[in-house]
LUMDREN-798776 format. One record per residue (C-alpha): residue in three letters; y negated, x negated, z. Coordinates in nm, 3 decimals, m for minus. Example, Ala and Ser with C-alpha at 12.3 -4.5 7.8 and 13.67 -1.06 7.14 Angstrom:
2
ALA,0.450,m1.230,0.780;
SER,0.106,m1.367,0.714;
END
This chain:
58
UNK,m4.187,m22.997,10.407;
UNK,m4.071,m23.127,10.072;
UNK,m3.971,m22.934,9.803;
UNK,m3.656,m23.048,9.562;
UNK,m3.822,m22.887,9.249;
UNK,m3.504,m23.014,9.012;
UNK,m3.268,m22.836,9.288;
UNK,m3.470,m22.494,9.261;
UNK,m3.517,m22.471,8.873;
UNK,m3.144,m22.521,8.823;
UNK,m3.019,m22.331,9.135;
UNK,m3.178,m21.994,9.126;
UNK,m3.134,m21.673,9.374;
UNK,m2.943,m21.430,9.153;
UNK,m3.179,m21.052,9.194;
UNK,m3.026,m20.809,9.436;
UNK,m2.819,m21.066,9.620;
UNK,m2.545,m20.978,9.819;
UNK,m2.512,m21.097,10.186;
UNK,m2.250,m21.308,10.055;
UNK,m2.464,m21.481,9.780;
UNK,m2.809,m21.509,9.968;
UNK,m2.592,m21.654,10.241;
UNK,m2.449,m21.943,9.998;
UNK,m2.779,m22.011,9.865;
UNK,m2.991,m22.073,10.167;
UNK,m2.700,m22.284,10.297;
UNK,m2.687,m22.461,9.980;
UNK,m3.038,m22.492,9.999;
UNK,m3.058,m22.634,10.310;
UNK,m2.844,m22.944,10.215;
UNK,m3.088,m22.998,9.915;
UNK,m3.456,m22.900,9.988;
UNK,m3.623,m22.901,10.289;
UNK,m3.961,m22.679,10.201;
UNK,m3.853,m22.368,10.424;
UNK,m3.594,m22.247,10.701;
UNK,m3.370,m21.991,10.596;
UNK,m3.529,m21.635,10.656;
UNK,m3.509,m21.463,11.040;
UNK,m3.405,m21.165,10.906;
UNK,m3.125,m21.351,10.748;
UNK,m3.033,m21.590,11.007;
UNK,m3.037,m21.236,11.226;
UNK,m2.759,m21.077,11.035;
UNK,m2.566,m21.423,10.965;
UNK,m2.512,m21.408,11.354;
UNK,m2.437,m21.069,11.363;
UNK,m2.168,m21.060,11.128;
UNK,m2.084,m21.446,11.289;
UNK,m2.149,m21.667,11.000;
UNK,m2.253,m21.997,11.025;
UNK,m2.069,m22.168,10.710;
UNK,m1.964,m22.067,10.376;
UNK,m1.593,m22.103,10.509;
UNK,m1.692,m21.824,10.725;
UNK,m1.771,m21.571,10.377;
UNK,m1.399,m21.648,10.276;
END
């Protein structure tokens, strides 16, 4: 997997992200950088709560 080092140094995850926020960055992320999957634990409570875009957040 390849890592977009210019994406991560100017997009970072803000500390003690909400849902909301780590939600827009891994889905941001995954348009731009390909070196990792979003997190289970994440992806778990994004289907809970039936997110699967940022539309969704709104």
């Amino acid at each position: 997997m390849k890592t977009n080092k210019e994406w991560h140094e100017k997009n970072k995850m803000p500390k003690n992200a909400t849902f909301e926020q780590r939600v827009k960055w891994h889905l941001e992320h995954l348009k731009n950088c390909s070196c990792r999957p979003i997190p289970k634990g994440l992806l778990n409570e994004m289907e809970e709560k039936n997110v699967t875009t940022l539309h969704d957040l709104l």
